[in-house]
MDAnalysis code that builds the backbone (N, CA, C; Angstrom):
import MDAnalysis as mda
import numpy as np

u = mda.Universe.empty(249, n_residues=83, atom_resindex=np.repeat(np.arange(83), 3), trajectory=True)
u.add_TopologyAttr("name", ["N", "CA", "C"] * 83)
u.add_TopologyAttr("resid", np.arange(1, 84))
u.add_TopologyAttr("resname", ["UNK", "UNK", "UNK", "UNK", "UNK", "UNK", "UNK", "UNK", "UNK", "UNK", "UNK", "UNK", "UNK", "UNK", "UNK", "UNK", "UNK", "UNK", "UNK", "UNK", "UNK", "UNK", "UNK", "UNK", "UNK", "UNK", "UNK", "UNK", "UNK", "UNK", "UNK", "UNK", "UNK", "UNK", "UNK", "UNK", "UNK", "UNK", "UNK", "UNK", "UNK", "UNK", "UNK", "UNK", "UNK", "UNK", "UNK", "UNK", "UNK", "UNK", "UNK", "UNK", "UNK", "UNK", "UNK", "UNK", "UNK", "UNK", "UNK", "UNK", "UNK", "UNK", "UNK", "UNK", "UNK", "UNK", "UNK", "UNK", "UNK", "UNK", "UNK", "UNK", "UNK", "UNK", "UNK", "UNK", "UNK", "UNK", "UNK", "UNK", "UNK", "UNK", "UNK"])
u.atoms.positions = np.array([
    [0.848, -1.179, 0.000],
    [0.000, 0.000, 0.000],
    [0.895, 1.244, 0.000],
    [0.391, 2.163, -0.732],
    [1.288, 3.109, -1.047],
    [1.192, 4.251, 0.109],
    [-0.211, 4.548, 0.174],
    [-0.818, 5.591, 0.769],
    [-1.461, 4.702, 2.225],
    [-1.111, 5.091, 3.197],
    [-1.331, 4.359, 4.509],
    [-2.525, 5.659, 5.034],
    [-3.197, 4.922, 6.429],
    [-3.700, 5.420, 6.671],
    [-3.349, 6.061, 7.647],
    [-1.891, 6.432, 8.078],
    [-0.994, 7.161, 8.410],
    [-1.264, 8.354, 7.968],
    [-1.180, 7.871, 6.648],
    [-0.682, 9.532, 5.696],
    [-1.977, 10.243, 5.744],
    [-2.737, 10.059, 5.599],
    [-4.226, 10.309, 6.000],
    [-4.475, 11.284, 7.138],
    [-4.514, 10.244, 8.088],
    [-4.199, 10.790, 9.391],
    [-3.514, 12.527, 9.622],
    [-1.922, 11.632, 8.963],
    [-1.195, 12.930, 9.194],
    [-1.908, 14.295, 8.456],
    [-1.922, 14.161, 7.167],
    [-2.049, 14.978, 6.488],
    [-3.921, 15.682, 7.053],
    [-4.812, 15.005, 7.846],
    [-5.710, 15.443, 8.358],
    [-5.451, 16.214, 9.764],
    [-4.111, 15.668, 10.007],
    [-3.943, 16.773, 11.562],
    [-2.955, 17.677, 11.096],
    [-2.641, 17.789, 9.861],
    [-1.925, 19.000, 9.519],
    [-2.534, 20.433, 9.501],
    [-1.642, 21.290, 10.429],
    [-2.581, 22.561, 10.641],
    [-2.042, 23.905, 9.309],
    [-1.232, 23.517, 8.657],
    [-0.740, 24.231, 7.573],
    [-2.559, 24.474, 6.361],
    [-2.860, 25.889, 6.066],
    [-3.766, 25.531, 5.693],
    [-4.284, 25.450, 3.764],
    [-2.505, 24.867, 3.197],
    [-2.212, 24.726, 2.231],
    [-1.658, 22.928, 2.337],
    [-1.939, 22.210, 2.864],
    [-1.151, 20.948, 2.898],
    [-1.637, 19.795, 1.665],
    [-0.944, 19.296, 1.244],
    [-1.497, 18.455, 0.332],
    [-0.150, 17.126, 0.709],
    [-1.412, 15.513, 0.324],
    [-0.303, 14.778, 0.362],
    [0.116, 14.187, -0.929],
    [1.083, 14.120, -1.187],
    [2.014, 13.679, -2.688],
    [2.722, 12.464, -2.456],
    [3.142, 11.538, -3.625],
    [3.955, 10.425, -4.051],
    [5.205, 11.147, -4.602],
    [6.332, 10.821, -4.128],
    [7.145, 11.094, -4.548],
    [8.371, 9.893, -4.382],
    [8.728, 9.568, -5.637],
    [9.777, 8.166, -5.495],
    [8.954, 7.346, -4.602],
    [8.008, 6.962, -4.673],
    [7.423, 6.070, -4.032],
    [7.000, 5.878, -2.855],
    [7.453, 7.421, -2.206],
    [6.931, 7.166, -0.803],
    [5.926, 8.371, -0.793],
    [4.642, 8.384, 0.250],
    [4.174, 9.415, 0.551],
    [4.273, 10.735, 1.309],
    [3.563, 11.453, 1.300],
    [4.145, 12.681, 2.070],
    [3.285, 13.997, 2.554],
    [3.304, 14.362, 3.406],
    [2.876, 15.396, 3.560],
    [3.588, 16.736, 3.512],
    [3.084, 17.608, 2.603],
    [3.604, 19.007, 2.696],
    [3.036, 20.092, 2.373],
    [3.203, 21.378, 2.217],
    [2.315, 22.526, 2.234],
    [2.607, 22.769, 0.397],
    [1.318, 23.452, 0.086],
    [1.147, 23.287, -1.401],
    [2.514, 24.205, -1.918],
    [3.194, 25.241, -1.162],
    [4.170, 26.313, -1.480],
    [5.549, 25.161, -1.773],
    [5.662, 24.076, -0.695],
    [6.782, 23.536, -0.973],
    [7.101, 22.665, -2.415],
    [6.098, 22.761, -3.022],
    [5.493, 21.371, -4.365],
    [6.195, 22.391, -4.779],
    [6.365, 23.572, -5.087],
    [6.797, 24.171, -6.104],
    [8.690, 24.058, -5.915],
    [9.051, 23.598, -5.044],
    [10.476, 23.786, -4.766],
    [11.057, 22.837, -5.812],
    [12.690, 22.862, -5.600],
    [13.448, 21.267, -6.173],
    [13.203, 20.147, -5.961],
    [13.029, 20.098, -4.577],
    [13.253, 19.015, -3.882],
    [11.823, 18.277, -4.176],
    [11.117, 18.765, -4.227],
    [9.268, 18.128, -5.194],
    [8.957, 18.348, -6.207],
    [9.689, 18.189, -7.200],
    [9.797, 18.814, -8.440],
    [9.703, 17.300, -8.853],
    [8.355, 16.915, -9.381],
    [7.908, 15.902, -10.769],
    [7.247, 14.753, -9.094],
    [6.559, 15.182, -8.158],
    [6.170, 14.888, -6.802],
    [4.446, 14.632, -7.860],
    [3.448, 13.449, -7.509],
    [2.422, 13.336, -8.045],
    [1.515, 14.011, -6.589],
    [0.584, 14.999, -6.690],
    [-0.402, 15.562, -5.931],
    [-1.547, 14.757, -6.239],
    [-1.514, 14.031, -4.507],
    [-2.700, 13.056, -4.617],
    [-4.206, 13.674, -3.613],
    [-4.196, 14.215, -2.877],
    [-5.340, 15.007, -2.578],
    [-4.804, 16.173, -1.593],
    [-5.394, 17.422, -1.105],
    [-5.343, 18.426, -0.576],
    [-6.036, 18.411, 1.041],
    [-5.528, 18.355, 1.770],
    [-6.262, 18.305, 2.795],
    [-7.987, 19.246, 3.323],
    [-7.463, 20.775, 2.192],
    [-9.337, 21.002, 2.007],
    [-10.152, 20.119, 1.299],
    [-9.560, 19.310, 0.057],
    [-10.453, 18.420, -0.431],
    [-11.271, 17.188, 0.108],
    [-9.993, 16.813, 1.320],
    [-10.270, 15.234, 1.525],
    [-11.242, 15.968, 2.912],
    [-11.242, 16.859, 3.672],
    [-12.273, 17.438, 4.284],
    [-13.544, 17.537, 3.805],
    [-13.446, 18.063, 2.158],
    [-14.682, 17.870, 1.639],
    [-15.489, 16.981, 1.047],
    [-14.216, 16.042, 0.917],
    [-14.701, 14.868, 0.516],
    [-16.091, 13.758, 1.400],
    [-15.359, 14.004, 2.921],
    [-15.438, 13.274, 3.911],
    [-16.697, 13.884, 4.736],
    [-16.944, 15.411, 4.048],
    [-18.242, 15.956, 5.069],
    [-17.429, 16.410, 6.685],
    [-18.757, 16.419, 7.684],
    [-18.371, 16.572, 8.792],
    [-17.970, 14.978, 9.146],
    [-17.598, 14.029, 8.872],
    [-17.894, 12.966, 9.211],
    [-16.922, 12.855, 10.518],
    [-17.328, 11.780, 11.096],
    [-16.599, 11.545, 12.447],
    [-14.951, 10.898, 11.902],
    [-13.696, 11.593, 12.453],
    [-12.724, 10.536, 12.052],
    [-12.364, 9.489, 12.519],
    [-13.408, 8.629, 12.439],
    [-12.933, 7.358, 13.230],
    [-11.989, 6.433, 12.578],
    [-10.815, 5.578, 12.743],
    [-10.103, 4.502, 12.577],
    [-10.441, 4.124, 10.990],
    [-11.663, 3.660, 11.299],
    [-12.141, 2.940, 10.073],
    [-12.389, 3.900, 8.666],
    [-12.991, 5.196, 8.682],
    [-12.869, 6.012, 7.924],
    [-11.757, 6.571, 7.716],
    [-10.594, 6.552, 7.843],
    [-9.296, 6.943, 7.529],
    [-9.069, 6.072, 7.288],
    [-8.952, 4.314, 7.229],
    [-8.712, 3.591, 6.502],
    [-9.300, 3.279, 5.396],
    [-10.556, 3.913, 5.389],
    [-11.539, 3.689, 3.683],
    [-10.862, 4.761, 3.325],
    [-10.453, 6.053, 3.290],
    [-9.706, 6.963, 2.704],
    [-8.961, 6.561, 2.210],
    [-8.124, 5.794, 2.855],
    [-6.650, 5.623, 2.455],
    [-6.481, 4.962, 0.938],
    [-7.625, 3.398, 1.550],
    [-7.261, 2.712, 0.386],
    [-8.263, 3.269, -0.947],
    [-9.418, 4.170, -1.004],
    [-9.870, 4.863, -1.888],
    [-8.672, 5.572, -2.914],
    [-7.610, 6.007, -1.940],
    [-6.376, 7.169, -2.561],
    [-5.381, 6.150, -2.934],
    [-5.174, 5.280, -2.228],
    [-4.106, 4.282, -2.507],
    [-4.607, 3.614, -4.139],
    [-6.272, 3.205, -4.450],
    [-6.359, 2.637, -5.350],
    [-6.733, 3.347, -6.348],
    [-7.243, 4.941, -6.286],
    [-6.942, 5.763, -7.239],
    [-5.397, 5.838, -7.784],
    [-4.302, 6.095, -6.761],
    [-3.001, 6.410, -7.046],
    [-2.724, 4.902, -8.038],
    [-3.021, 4.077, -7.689],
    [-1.929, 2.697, -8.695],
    [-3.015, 2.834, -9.930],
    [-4.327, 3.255, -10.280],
    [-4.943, 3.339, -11.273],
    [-4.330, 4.266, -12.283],
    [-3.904, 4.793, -11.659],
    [-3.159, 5.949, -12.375],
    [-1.456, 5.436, -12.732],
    [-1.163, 4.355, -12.175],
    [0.182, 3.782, -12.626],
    [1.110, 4.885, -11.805],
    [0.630, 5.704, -10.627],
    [1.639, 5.942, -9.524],
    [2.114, 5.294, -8.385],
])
């Protein structure tokens, strides 16, 4: 699994209010949308935004189990896409 429900997690308790999480060389990540533009994330795949996956998700409660349907929702979008 590419995208854990770690990254999820993290990227949902991120208080930056630009954060998005990305694939990059194969691992995931959390970072603020300003840093995507640097070197160091340069050709980084942007897999959701933390306002999105908020909106995605509603007010919903974050329980365990809904951050793990997230995950693998993003995880199996991301390999559909051959990332």
């Amino acid at each position: 699994m590419t995208i854990s429900p770690d990254n999820v997690r993290q990227l949902l308790e991120d208080e930056s209010p630009d954060a998005v999480l990305v694939l990059l060389e194969g691992r995931a990540e959390v970072i603020s949308q300003s840093e995507s533009d640097t070197e160091a994330y340069r050709g980084a795949l942007q897999v959701v935004s933390r306002d999105d996956l908020l909106q995605r998700i509603g007010g919903a409660d974050l329980s365990d189990r809904l951050i793990e349907e997230q995950a693998a929702i993003l995880d199996t979008t991301v390999a559909e896409l051959g990332g």
